[in-house]
Chimera marker file (.cmm) of the C-alpha trace (Angstrom):
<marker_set name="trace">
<marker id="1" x="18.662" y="-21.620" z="-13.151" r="1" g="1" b="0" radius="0.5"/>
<marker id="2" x="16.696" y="-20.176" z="-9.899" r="1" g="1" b="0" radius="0.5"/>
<marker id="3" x="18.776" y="-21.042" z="-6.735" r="1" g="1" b="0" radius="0.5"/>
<marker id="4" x="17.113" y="-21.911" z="-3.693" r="1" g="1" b="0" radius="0.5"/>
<marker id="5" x="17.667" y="-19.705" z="-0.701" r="1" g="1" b="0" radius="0.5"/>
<marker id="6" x="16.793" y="-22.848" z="1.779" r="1" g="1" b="0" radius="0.5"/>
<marker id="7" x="18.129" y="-20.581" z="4.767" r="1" g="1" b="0" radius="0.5"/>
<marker id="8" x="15.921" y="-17.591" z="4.657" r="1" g="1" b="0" radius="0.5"/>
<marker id="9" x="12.356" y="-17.881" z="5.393" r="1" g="1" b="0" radius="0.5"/>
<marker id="10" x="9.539" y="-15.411" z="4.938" r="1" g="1" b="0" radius="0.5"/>
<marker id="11" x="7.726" y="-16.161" z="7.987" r="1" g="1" b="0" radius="0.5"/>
<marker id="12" x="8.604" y="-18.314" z="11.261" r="1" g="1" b="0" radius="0.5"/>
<marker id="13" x="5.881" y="-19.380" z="13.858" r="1" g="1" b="0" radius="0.5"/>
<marker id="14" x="7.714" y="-16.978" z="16.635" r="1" g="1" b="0" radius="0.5"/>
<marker id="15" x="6.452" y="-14.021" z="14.016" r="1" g="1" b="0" radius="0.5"/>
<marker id="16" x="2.967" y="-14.435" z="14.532" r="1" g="1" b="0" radius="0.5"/>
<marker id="17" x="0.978" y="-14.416" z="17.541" r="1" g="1" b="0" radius="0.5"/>
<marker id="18" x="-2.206" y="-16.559" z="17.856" r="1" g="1" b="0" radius="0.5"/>
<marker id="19" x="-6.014" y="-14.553" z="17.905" r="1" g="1" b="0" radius="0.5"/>
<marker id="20" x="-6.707" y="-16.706" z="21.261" r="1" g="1" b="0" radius="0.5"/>
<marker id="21" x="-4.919" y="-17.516" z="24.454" r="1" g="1" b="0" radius="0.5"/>
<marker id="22" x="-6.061" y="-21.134" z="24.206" r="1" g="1" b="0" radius="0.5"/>
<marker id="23" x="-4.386" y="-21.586" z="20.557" r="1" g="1" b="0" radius="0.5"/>
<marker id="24" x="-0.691" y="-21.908" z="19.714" r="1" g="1" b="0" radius="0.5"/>
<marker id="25" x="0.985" y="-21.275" z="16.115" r="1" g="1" b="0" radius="0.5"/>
<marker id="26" x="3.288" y="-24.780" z="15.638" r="1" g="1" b="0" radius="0.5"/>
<marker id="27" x="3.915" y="-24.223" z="12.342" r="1" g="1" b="0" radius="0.5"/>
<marker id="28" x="4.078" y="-22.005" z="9.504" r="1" g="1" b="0" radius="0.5"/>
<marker id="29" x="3.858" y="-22.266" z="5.611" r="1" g="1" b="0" radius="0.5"/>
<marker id="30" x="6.321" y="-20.284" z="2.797" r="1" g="1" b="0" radius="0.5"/>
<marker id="31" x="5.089" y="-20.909" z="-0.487" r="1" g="1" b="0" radius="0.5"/>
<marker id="32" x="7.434" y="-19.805" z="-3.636" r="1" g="1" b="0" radius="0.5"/>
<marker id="33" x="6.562" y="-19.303" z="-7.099" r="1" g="1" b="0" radius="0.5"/>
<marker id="34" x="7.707" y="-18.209" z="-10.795" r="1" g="1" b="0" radius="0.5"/>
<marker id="35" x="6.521" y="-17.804" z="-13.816" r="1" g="1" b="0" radius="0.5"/>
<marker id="36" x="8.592" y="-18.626" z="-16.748" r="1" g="1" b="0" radius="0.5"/>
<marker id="37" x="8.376" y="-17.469" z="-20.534" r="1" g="1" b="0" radius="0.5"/>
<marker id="38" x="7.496" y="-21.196" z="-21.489" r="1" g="1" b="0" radius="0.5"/>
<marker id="39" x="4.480" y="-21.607" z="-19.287" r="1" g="1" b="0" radius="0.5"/>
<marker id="40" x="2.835" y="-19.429" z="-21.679" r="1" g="1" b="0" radius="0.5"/>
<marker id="41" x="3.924" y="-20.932" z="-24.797" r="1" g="1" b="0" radius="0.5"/>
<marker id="42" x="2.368" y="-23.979" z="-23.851" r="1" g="1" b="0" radius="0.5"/>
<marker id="43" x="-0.522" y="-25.281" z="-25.894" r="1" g="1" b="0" radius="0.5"/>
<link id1="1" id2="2" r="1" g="1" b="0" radius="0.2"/>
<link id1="2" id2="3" r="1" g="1" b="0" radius="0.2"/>
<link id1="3" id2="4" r="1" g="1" b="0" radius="0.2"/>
<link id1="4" id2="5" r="1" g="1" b="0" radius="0.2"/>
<link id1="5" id2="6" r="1" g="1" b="0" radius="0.2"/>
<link id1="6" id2="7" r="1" g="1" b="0" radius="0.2"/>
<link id1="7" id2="8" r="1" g="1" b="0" radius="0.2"/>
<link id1="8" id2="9" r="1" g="1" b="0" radius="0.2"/>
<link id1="9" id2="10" r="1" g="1" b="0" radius="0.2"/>
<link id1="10" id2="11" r="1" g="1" b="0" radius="0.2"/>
<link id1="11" id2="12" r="1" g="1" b="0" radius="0.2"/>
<link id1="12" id2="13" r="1" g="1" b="0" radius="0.2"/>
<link id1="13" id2="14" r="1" g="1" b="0" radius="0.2"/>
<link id1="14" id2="15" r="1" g="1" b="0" radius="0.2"/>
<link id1="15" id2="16" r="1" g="1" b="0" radius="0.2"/>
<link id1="16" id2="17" r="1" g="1" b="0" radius="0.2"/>
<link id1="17" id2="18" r="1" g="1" b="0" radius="0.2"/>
<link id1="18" id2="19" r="1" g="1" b="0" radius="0.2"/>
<link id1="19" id2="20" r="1" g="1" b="0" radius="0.2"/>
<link id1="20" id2="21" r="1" g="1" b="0" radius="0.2"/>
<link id1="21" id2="22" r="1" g="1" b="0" radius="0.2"/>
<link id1="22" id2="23" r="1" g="1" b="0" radius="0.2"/>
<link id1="23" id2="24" r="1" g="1" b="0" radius="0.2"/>
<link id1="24" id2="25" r="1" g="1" b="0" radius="0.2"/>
<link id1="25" id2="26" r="1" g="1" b="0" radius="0.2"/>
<link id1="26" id2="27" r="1" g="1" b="0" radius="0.2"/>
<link id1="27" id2="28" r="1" g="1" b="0" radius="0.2"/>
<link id1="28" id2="29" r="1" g="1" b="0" radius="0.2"/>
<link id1="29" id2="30" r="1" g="1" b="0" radius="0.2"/>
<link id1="30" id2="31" r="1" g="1" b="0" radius="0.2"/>
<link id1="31" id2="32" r="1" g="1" b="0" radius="0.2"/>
<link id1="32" id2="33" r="1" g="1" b="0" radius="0.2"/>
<link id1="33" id2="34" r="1" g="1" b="0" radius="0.2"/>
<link id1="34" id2="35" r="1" g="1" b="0" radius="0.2"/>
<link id1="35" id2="36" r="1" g="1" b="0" radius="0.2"/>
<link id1="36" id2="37" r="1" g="1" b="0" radius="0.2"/>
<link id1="37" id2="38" r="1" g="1" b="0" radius="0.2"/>
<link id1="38" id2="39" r="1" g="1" b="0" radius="0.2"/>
<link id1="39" id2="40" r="1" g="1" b="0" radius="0.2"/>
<link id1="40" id2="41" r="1" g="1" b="0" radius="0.2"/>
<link id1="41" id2="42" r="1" g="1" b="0" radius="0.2"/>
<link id1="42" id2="43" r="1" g="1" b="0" radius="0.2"/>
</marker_set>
């Protein structure tokens, strides 16, 4: 079982700064992945 570690984040808006004065950085995406032995064993 993989626990989810819903409190830690790997990047938050107030990290990044936007390329232009005229933009602003709302949001941000953290995408997670695995790969298990059985993903392979499929046919």
């Amino acid at each position: 079982m993989i626990h989810r570690l819903s409190t830690a984040r790997l990047c938050r808006p107030s990290d990044l700064r936007p390329l232009r004065d005229d933009l602003e950085i709302v949001g941000t995406f953290n995408p997670g992945a695995i790969v298990s032995a059985d993903l392979f064993n499929q046919v």
